[in-house]
SEMISE-799826 format. One record per residue (C-alpha): residue in three letters; z, x, y. Coordinates in steps of 0.05 Angstrom, whole numbers, padded with zeros to 5 digits, always signed. Layout:
N
alaZXY
...
// end
This chain:
469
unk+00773+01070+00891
unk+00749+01000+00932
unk+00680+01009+00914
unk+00695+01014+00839
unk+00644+00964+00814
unk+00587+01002+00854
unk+00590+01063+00820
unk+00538+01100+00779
unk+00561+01099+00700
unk+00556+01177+00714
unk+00607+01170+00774
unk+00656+01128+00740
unk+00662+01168+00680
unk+00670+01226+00723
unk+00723+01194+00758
unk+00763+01168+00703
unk+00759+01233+00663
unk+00792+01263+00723
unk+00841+01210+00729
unk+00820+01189+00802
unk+00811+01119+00776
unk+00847+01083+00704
unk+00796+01052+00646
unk+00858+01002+00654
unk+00830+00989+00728
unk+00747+01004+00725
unk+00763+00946+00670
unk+00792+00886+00718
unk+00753+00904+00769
unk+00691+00897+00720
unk+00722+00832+00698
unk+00735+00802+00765
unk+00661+00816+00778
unk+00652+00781+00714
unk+00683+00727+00742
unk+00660+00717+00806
unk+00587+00722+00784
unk+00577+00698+00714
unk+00583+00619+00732
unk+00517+00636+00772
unk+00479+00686+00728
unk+00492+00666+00657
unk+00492+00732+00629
unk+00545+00738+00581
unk+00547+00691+00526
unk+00613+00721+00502
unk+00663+00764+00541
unk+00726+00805+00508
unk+00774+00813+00557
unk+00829+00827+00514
unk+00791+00871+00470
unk+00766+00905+00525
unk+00830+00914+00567
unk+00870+00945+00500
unk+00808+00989+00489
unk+00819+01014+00562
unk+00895+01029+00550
unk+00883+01057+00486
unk+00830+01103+00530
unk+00878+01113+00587
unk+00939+01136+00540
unk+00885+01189+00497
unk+00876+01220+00565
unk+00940+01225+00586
unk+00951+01264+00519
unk+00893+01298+00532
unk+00841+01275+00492
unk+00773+01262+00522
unk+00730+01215+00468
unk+00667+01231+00497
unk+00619+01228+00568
unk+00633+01154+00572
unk+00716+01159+00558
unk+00741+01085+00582
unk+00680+01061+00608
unk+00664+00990+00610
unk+00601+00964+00571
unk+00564+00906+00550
unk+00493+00901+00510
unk+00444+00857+00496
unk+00468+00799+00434
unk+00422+00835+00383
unk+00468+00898+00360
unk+00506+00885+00305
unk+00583+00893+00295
unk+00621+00882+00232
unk+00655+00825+00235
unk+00637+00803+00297
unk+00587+00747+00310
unk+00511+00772+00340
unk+00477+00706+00366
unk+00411+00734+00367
unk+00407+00686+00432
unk+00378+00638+00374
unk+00410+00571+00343
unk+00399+00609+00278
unk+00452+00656+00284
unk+00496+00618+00337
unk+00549+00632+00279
unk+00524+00696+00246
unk+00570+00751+00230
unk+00546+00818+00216
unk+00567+00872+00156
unk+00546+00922+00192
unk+00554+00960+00256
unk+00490+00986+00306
unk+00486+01061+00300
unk+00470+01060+00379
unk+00535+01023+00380
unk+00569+01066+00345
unk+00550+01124+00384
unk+00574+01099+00444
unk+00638+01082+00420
unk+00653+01154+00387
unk+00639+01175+00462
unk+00696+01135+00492
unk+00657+01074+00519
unk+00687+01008+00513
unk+00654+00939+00504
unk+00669+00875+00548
unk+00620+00826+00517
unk+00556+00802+00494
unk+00490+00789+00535
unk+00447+00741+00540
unk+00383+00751+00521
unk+00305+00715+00498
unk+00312+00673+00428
unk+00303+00727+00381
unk+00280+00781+00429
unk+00215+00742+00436
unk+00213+00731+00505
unk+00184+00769+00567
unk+00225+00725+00628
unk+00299+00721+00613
unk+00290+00639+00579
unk+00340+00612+00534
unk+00349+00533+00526
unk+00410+00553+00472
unk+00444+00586+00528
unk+00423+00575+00580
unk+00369+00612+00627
unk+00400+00679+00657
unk+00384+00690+00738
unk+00366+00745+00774
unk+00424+00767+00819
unk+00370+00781+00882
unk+00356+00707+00878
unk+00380+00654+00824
unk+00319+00617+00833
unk+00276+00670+00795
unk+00275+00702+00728
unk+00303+00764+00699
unk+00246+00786+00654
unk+00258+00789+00578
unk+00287+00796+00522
unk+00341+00840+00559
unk+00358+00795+00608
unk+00432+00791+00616
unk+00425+00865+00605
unk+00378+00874+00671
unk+00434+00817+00710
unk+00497+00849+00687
unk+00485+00912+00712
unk+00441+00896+00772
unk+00504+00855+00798
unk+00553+00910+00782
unk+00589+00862+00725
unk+00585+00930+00682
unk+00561+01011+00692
unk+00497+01000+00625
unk+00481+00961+00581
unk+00429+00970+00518
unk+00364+00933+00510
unk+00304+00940+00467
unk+00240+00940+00485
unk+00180+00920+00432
unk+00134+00894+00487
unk+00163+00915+00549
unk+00234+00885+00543
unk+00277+00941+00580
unk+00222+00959+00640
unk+00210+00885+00650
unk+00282+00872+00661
unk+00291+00933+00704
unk+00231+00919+00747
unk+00249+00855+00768
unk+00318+00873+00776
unk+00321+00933+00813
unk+00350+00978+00757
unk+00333+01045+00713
unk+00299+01030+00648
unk+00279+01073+00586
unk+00238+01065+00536
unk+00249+01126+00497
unk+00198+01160+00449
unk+00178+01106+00379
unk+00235+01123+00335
unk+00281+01166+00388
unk+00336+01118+00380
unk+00360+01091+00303
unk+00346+01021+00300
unk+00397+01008+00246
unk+00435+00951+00262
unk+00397+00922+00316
unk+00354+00858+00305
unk+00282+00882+00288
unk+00228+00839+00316
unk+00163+00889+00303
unk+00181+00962+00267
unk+00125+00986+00284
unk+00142+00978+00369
unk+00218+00971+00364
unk+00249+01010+00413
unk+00322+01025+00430
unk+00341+01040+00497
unk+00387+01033+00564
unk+00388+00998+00631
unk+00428+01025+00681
unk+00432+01040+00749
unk+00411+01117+00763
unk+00358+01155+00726
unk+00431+01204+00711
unk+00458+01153+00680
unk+00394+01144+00641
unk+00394+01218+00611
unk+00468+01210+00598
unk+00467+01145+00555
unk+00403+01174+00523
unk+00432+01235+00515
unk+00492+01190+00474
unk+00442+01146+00430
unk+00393+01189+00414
unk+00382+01224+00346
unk+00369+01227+00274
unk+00405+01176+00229
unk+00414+01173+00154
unk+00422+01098+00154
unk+00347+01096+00186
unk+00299+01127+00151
unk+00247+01124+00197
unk+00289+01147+00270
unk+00257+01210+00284
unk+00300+01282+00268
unk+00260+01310+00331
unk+00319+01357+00362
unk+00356+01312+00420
unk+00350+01358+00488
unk+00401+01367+00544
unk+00368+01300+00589
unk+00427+01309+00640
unk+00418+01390+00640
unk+00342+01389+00646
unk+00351+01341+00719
unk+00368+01412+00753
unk+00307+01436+00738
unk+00255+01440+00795
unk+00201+01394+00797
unk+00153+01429+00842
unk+00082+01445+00815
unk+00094+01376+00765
unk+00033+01340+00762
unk+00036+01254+00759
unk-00029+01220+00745
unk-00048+01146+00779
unk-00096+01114+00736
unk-00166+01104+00781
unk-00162+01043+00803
unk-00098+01017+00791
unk-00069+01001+00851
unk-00120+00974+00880
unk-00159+00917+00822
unk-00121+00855+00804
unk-00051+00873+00838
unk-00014+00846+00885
unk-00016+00879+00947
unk+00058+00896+00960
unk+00066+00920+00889
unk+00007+00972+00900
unk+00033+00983+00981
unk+00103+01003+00947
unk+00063+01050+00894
unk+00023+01082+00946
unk+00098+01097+00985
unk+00129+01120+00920
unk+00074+01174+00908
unk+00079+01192+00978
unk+00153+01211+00967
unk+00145+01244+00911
unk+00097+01295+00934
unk+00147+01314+00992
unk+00182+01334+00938
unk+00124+01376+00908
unk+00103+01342+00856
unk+00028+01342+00857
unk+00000+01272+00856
unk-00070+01258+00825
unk-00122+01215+00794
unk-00126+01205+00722
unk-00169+01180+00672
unk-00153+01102+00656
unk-00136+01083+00585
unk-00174+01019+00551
unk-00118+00978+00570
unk-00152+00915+00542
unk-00161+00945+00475
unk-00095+00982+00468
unk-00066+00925+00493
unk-00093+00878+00440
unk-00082+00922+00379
unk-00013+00918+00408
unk-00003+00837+00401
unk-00040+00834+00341
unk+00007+00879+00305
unk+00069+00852+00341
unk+00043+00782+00326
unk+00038+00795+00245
unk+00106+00839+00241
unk+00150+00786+00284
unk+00117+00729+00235
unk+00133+00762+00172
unk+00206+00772+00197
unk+00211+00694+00215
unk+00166+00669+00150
unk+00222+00637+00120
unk+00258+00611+00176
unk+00191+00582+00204
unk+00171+00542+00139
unk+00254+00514+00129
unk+00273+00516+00199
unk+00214+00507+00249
unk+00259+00456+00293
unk+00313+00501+00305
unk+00266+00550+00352
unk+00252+00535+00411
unk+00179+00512+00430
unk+00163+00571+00462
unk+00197+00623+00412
unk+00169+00582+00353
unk+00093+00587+00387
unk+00090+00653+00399
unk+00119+00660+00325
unk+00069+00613+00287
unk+00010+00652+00316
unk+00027+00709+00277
unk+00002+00671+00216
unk-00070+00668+00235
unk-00073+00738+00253
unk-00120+00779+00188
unk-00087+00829+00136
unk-00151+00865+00153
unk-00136+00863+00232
unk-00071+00882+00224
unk-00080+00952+00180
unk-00147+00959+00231
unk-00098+00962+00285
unk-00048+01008+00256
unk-00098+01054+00231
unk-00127+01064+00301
unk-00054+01077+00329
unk-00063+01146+00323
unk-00129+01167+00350
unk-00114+01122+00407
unk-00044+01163+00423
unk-00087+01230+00413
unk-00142+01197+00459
unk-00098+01178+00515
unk-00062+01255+00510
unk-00131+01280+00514
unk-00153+01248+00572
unk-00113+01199+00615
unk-00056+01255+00610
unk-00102+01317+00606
unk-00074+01367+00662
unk-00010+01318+00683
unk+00059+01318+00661
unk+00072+01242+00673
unk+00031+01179+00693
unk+00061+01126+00744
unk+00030+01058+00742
unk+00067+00994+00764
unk+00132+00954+00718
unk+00087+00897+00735
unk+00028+00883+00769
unk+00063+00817+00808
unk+00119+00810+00840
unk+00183+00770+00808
unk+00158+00695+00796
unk+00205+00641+00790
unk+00238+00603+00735
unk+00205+00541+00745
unk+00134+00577+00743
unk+00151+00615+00678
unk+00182+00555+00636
unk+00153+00500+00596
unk+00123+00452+00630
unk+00110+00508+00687
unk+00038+00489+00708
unk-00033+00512+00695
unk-00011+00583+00720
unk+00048+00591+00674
unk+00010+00626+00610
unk-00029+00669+00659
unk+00037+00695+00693
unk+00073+00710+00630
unk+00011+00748+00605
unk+00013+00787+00673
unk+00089+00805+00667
unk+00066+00843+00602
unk-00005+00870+00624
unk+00019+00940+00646
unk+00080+00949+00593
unk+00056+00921+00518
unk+00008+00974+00508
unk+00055+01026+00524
unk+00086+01012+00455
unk+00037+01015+00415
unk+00020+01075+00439
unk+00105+01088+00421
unk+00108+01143+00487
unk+00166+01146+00531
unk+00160+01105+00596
unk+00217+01102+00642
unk+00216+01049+00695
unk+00242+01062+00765
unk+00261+01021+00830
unk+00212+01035+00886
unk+00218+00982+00936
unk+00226+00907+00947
unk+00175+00848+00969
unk+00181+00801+01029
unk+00234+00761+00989
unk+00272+00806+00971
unk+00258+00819+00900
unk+00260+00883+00865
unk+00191+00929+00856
unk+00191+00976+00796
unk+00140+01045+00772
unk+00137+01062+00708
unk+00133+01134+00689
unk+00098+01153+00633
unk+00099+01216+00584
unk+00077+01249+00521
unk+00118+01239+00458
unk+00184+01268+00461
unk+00172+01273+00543
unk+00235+01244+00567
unk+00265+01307+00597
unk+00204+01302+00642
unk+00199+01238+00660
unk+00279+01239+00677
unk+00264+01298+00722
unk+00218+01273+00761
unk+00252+01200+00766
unk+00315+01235+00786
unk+00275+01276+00844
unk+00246+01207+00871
unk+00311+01175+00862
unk+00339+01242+00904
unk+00296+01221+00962
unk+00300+01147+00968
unk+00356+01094+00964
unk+00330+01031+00927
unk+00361+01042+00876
unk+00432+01052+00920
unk+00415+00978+00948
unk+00471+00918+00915
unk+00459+00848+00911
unk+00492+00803+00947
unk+00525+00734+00919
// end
């Protein structure tokens, strides 16, 4: 197979299972990637070949005996620095932990592993997952493969460049603000935030556990349902991951989509926006109702409210994580991380429970009306197009805070609501850059929302477009 690298995760397991193609071989041809591109992306900050390439002959000699692990047997992974393995060190992309070793191992990791996938390394990622544009003085910023020059989006940000450059078939983020469809926006990949509590969180570093999310980037909405489909699921050793039964994602894409209804909140695409990001919107809906999905208006949520309760309770959970750190080891954050972080501690006890105990009239508000008679809502990833590095980083200008509050704008509130949003490639701006929809859903939704991604995705090719080094 020459165009190894530039398969799906779907197509590659596929083809090893059926021995077109060796785990042995998917493997160096994943690490030559590796190779060719890291020294310009900076998205690993460690890589296992060794480990990797004797978990892919391990994989290749179970087949040959007949044994198939799971839907990802010998696949090459690599996630985010934030899941936990015994044993093995989990940077937290922080100074902190540059030397922290885990005792325990990330259910989601787990899971993948009991279905045959194999890991090649560990991504880079925002100091502590507090981050929305890919920044890490510890390591080192990560680049977008479309063009160096401009950011990722954050936390997951060697997640979104690894497998926007083909360096690996998925990767795991999480997303507490926005952290998986930011990342997949900007860099032309398949994001999904799954359902509050869909995915366990044990193992993974928490940030807020009241927004935490677990989730994958990858490059088709199929591969999407199938790593879902892998992850998902009730899990002793988290109490609160939800025992909702886990449907068939990858079964449910063959169901039709005509007579689905997706909402566009009045107004949207149109106030405060740029143009080519609502132009590209506009297209997508277009292509989805050739494929009969009825596109309408919708009621708009109080995005300004729902979006505040969000970073007030984010703000106060993230703080009380750090306390400790903060008062004995304030220098070892970075200025940024350590900003964002101190806030928390002005934020009011009586704020805080205020904006958990309106959590859930707002979800049954926004079911009641912005979703009332649709199955999904598509707004933009972001409302701008990709900025650069230098505009997003300290010393970035009078504009920087207002473009890092616009990167979150149409994703933070989405968590605090905790529904499923799944973020989709729909088109690229005059640069060159990446444009990404979010769909949105009802809790417990995803089946929808990767139906009707996978019909859009059946009728375009963005998300068949590679980057170029």
């Amino acid at each position: 197979m020459s165009d190894i690298v530039e398969s799906s995760l779907t197509e590659i397991a596929a083809a090893i299972r059926a021995k077109r193609v060796s785990s042995r071989e998917v493997t160096v041809a994943c690490l030559a990637r590796i190779e060719q591109w890291q020294p310009k992306l900076n998205c690993f900050i460690s890589l296992e070949a060794e480990e990797a390439l004797a978990a892919a002959d391990a994989a290749d000699k179970d087949l040959a005996n007949g044994r198939i692990r799971g839907a990802l047997h010998g696949v090459p992974l690599a996630h985010k620095d934030m899941y936990y393995r015994a044993g093995k060190v989990s940077t937290c992309g922080s100074k902190i932990r540059r030397d922290w070793q885990a005792d325990t191992t990330s259910t989601a990791l787990k899971r993948l592993t009991d279905h045959g996938a194999l890991q090649i390394g560990t991504l880079n990622m925002a100091e502590f997952a507090y981050g929305p544009t890919g920044h890490n003085a510890h390591f080192g910023h990560c680049r977008n493969p479309w063009n160096t020059t401009h950011i990722t989006g954050g936390s997951s940000s060697g997640s979104g460049a690894s497998v926007a450059a083909r360096l690996v078939f998925g990767a795991l983020g999480s997303d507490t603000g926005g952290s998986i469809r930011g990342p997949s926006g900007m860099c032309g990949l398949v994001g999904m935030k799954p359902t509050w509590t869909r995915v366990s969180r044990h193992g993974a570093l928490p940030l807020s556990f009241s927004l935490d999310t677990v989730g994958p980037l990858v490059r088709t909405v199929e591969d999407a349902a199938l790593m879902l489909k892998v992850i998902a699921g009730a899990d002793v050793n988290d109490p609160d991951c939800s025992t909702e039964p886990v449907p068939d994602y990858v079964g449910a894409l063959r169901d039709p989509v005509k007579g689905l209804r997706v909402g566009i909140p009045k107004g949207w695409l149109d106030a405060d926006i740029d143009s080519a990001v609502g132009q590209t919107l506009r297209v997508a809906a277009k292509a989805m109702a050739s494929a009969g999905i009825e596109v309408i208006d919708v009621t708009p949520p109080d995005l300004a409210t729902l979006s505040a309760h969000s970073m007030i309770v984010l703000q106060a959970e993230a703080t009380s994580l750090h306390g400790s750190w903060l008062r004995e080891r304030a220098e070892d954050y970075l200025p940024q991380t350590r900003a964002r972080l101190e806030s928390g501690f002005s934020v009011p006890a009586v704020a805080y429970l205020d904006a958990l105990r309106a959590r859930g009239p707002a979800l049954a508000k926004f079911v009641e009306t912005t979703m009332a008679g649709v199955d999904a809502i598509m707004i933009p990833t972001l409302p701008i197009t990709t900025p650069t590095i230098e505009a997003t980083d300290a010393g970035g200008g009078p504009n920087m805070a207002r473009i890092i509050m616009e990167i979150m704008r149409f994703m933070r509130w989405v968590n605090y609501l905790g529904v499923p949003s799944l973020s989709v490639p729909c088109g690229f701006d005059a640069k060159g850059l990446p444009i990404g929809m979010q769909l949105l859903g009802r809790p417990w939704a995803e089946s929808t929302l990767f139906r009707i991604g996978h019909a859009y995705q059946s009728a375009t090719a963005w998300h068949q477009r590679v980057p170029s080094i």
